[in-house]
C-alpha positions as CSV (number, residue, x, y, z in Angstrom):
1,X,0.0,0.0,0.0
2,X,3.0,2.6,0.1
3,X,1.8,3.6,3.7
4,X,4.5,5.5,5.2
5,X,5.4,5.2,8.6
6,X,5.6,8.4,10.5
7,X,5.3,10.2,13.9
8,X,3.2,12.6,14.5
9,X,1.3,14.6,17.4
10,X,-2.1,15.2,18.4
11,X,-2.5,18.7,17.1
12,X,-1.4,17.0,13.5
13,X,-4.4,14.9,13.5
14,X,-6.4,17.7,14.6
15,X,-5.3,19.7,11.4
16,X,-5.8,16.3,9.0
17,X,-9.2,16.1,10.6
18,X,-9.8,20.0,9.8
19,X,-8.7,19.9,5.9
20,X,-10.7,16.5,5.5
21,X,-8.7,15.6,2.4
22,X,-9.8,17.3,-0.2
23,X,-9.5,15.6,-3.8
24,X,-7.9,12.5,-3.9
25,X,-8.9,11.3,-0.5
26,X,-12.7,12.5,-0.4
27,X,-14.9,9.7,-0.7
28,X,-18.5,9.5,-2.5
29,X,-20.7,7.1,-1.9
30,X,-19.8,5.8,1.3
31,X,-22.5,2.8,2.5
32,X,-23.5,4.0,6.0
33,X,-23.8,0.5,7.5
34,X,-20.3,-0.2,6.8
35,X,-19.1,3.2,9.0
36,X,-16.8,1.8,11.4
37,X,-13.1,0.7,12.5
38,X,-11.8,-2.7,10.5
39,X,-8.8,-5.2,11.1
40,X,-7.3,-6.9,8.3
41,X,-8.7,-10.6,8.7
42,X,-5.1,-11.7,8.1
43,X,-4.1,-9.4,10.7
44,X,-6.5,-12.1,13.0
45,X,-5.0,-15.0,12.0
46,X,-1.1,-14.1,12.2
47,X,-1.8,-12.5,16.1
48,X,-2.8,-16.1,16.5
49,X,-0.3,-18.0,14.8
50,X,2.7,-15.7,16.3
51,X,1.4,-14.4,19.4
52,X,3.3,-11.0,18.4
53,X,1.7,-7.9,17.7
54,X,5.0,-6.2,16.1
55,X,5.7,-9.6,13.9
56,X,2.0,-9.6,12.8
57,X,1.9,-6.1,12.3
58,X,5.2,-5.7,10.3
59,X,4.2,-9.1,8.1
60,X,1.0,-7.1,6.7
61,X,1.9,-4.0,6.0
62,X,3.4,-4.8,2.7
63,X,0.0,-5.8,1.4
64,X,-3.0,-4.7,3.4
65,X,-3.7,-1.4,5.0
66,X,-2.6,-1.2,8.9
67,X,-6.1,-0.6,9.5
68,X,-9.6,1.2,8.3
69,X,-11.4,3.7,9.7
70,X,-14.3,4.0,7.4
71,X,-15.9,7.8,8.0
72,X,-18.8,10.1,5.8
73,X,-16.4,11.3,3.4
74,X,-12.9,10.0,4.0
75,X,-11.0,6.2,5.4
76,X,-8.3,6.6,7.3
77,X,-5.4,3.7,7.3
78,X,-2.7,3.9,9.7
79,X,-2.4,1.8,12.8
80,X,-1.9,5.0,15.5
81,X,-4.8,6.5,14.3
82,X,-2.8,9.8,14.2
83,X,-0.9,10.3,11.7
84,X,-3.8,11.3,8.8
85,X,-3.2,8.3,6.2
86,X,-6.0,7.9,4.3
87,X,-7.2,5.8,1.4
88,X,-7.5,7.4,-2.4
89,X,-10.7,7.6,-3.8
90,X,-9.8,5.9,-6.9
91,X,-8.3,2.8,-4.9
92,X,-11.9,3.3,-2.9
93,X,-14.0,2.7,-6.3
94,X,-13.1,-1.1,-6.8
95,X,-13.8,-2.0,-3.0
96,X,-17.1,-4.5,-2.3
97,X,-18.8,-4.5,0.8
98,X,-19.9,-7.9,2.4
99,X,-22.9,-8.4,5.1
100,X,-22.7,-11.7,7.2
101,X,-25.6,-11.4,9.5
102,X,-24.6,-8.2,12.1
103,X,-20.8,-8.7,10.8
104,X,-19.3,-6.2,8.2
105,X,-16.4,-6.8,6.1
106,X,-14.6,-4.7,3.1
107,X,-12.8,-6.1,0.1
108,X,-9.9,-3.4,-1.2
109,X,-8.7,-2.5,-4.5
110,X,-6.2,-6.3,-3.9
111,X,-9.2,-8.5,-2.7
112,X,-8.0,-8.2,0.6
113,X,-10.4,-8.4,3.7
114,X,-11.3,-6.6,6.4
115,X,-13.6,-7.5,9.4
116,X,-15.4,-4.6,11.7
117,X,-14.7,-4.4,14.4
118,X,-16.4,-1.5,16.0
119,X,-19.0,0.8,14.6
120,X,-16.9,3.6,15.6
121,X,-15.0,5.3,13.5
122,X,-11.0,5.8,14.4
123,X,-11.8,3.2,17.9
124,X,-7.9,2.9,19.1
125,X,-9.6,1.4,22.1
126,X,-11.8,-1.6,20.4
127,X,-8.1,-1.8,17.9
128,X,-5.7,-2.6,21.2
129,X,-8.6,-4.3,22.7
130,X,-9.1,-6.9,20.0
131,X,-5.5,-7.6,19.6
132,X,-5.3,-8.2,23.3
133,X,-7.8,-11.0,23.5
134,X,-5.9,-13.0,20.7
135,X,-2.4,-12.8,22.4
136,X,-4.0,-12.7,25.7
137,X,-6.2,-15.7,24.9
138,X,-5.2,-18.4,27.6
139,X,-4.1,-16.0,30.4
140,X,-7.5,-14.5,30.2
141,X,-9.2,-17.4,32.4
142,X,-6.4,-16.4,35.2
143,X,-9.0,-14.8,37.7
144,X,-5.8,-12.1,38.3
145,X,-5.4,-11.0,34.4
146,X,-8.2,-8.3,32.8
147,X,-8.6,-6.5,29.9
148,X,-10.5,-2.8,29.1
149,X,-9.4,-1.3,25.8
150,X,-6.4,-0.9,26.0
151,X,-5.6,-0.8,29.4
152,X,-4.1,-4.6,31.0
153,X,-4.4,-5.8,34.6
154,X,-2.0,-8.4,36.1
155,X,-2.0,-9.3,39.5
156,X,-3.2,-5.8,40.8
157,X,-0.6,-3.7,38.1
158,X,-2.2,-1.7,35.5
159,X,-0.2,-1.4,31.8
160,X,-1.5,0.6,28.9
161,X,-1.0,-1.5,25.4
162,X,0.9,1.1,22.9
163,X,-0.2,0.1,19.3
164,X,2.9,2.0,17.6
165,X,5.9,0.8,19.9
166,X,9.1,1.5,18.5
167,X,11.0,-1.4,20.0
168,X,14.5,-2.0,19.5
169,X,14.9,-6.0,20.7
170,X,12.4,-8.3,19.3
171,X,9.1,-9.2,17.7
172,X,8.1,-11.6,20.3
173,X,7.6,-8.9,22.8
174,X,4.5,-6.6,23.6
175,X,4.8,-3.0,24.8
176,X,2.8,-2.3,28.1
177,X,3.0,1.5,29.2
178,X,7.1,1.8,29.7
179,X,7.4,-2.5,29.9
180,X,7.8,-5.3,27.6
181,X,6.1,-8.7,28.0
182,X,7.9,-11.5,26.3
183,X,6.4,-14.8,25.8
184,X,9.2,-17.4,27.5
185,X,8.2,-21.4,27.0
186,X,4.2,-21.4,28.4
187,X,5.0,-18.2,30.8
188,X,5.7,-14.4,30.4
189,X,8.1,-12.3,31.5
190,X,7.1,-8.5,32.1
191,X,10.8,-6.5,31.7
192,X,12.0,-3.3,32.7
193,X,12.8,-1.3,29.4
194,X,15.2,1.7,28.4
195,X,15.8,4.1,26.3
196,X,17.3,3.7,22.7
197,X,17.8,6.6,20.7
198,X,14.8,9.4,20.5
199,X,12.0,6.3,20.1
200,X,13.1,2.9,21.2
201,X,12.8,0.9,23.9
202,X,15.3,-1.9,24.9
203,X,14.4,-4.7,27.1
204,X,16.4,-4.5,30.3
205,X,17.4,-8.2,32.7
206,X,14.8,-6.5,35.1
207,X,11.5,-8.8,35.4
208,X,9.1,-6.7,37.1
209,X,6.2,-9.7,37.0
210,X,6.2,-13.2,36.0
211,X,2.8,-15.1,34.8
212,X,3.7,-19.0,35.3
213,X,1.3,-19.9,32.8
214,X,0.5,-17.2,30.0
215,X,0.0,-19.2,27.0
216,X,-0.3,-22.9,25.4
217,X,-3.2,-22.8,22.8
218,X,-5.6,-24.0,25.4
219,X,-8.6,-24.3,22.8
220,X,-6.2,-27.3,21.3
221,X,-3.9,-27.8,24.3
222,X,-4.3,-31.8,23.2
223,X,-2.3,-31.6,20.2
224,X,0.2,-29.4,21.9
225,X,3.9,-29.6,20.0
226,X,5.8,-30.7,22.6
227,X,9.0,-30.3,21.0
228,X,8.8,-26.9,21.1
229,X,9.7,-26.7,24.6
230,X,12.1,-29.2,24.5
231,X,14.5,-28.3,27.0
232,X,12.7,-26.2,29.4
233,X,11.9,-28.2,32.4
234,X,9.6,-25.6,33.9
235,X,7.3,-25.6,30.8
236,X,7.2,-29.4,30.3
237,X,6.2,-29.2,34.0
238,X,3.5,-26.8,34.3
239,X,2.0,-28.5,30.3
240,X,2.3,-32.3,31.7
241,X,0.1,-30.9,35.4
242,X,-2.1,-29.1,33.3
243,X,-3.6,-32.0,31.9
244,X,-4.5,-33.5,35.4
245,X,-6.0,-29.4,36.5
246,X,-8.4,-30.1,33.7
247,X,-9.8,-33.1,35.2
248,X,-9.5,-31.6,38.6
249,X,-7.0,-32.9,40.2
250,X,-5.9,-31.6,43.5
251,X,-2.3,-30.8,43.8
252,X,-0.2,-31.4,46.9
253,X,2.7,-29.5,45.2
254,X,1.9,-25.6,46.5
255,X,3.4,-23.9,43.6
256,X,1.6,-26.0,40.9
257,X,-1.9,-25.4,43.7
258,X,-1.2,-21.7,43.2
259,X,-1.2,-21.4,39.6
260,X,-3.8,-23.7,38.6
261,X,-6.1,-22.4,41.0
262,X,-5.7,-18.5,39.6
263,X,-7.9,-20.4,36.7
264,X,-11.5,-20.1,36.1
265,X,-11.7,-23.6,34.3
266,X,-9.8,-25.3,37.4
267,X,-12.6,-27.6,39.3
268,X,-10.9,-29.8,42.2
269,X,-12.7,-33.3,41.9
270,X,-12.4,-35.7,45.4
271,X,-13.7,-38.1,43.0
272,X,-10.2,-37.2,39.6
273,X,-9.3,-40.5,38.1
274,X,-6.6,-41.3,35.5
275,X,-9.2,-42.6,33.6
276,X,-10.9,-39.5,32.5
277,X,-8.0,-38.9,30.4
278,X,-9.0,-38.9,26.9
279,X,-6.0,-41.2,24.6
280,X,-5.2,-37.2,22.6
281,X,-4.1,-36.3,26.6
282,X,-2.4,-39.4,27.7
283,X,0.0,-39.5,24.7
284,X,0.8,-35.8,24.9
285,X,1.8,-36.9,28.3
286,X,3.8,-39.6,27.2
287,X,5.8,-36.6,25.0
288,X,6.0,-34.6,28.0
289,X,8.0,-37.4,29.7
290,X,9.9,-38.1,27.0
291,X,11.8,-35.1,26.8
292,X,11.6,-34.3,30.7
293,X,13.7,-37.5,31.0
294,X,16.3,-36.2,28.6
């Protein structure tokens, strides 16, 4: 799409928002249904598949627009929601509208799709909020995590989700206010960051919080690949107990008590049995052994 990526303040909006594109940006036309702030669909399912906003983020920009903020006269396309991108009319022409029941999507000039998210136009909020629920999937049942826009609660400490970062370490990481979250084996690390030039961060040594159990696809946890923690103990661990919190078992162990039971799914059972395990569960366990033994 040729968006550029730029910094710029408040009071540059204001003055986008003022001039309203004239020209090439004005739109005619626009369905009023369709009004609203969209996320590329692909945008969904790479969050999912790398549980990194920044890797996600950086693997559609060279094909989709960051984002669409469908107004009266003019749709706006960059990711801050700031900076005054906006879509040509000429580009706009060739775009199809699709109604699934209450869902909304757009088809661009490429083909490519676009799923509403909110009926509000330029919604940062419902943006940050949406991407949080993907990466945030599985640590989302742990009674101590919450999530409001774009504001993140863990155990009592309250982080605000920046949707532009300029992070100067890796894409497996998530910006909270001035802290990174990194995804380590099934757990998450929040770090201490500093300053890197005028606007990067660097992840310090410094965890400021640990979640023991962040994320481990739990929708699938089943068909878990095990390999891919091959070598750390703790994550092995905390994936082969897992299997018996699902079917309620009640740990004697008080760290492994402590973490299950932050869980809303977590049911002790006086009556757990071995033989609830379904054959998926006892051979990821099996796995699990397998390379704990190595």
């Amino acid at each position: 799409m040729g968006v550029l990526r730029k910094f710029f303040l408040l009071p540059a909006f204001l003055f986008f928002l003022s001039g309203l594109f004239a020209g090439e940006h004005t739109l005619f036309n626009v369905p009023k249904d369709f009004i609203g702030t969209y996320m590329p669909v692909q945008m969904e399912m790479l969050l999912k598949e790398y549980m990194s906003y920044e890797k996600a983020l950086n693997t559609i920009a060279a094909s989709h627009y960051d984002v669409l903020s469908l107004e009266d006269y003019v749709c706006y396309s960059q990711v801050r929601f700031s900076d005054g991108y906006a879509v040509y009319a000429k580009d706009f022409e060739k775009w199809s509208f699709v109604k699934r029941g209450e869902e909304r999507y757009i088809l661009d000039e490429n083909g490519l799709s676009y799923h509403r998210i909110s009926t509000k136009k330029a919604d940062y909020e419902a943006y940050a909020e949406k991407v949080l629920h993907i990466i945030f999937a599985d640590a989302l049942h742990n009674k101590n995590i919450s999530i409001s826009g774009s504001n993140v609660t863990i155990y009592n400490m309250q982080y605000k989700f920046d949707l532009w970062p300029s992070y100067a370490d890796d894409y497996g990481a998530l910006v909270l206010s001035d802290y990174v979250l990194k995804i380590e084996g099934v757990s998450a690390n929040i770090y201490s960051t500093e300053s890197v030039g005028k606007w990067g961060l660097k992840r310090t040594d410094n965890i400021i919080q640990t979640i023991p159990l962040f994320y481990w696809n739990d929708s699938d946890y089943g068909r878990l690949n095990v390999y891919k923690y091959r070598g750390s103990k703790k994550s092995l661990r905390l994936l082969r107990n897992l299997v018996y919190a699902k079917h309620g078992y009640k740990f004697k162990s008080a760290d492994l008590n402590k973490i299950f039971s932050e869980f809303d799914w977590y049911k002790p059972d006086d009556n757990f049995s071995e033989n609830s395990f379904t054959n998926q569960e006892l051979r990821l366990i099996e796995d699990i052994q397998m390379y704990e033994a190595e």
